[in-house]
N, C-alpha and C positions, 0 to 999 in steps of 0.2 A: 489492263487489269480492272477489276471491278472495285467500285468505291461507292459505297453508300449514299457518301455526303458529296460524292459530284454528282449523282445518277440514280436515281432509286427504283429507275425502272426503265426496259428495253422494249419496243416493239417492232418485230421483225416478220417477213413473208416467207413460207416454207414451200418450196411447189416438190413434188414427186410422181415422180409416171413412172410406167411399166413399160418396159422396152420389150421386153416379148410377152405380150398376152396371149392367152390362151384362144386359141380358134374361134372357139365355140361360141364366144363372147363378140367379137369383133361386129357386127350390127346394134350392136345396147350403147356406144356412147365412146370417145376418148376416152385413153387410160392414164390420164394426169390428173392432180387435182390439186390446188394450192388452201392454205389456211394460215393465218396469221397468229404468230406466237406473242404473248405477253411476258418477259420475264422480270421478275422479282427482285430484287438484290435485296439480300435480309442483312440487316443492320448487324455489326456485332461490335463488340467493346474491344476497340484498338488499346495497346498500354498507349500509355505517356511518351512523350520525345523528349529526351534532356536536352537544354541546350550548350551542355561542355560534355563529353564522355569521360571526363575525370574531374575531382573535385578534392581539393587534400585541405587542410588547416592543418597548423599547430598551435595545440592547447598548453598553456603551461601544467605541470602536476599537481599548482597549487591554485590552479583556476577555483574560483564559487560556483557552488551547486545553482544552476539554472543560467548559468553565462551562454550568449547565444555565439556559437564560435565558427556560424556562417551559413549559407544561405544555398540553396537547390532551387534551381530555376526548371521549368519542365510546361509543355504544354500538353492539352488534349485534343489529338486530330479530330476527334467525332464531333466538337464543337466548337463554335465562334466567338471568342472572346473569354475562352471558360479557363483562367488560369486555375493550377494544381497547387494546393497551399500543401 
């Protein structure tokens, strides 16, 4: 698969010939020709990775408004070191 932030770009040789060319033609040269491909890999915005797939608390009912009752952990693949607050 293709990945941005391993690879941001391919270059590869493409050759093509003509297996049956026309008569007429056959004195003008080989009918193969190769050229060299550049491709691209265009970045795009992966989400986030959590790193639990589930996450529970309990709050009591008479908890304070703005009590911190836990904490989501989560990275960004497109970047190195770039924690998600």
């Amino acid at each position: 698969s293709l990945d941005y932030e391993s690879k941001s770009h391919y270059v590869m040789v493409a050759e093509a010939a003509n297996d049956h060319p026309d008569t007429r033609f056959l004195t003008l040269d080989k009918f193969n020709d190769r050229t060299k491909l550049k491709i691209v890999v265009e970045d795009v915005d992966e989400p986030p990775v959590f790193f639990s797939a589930f996450y529970e608390w309990k709050v009591p009912e008479n908890a304070a408004v703005g009590t911190v009752v836990g904490t989501v952990s989560a990275r960004d693949t497109d970047t190195v070191n770039n924690p998600i607050r």
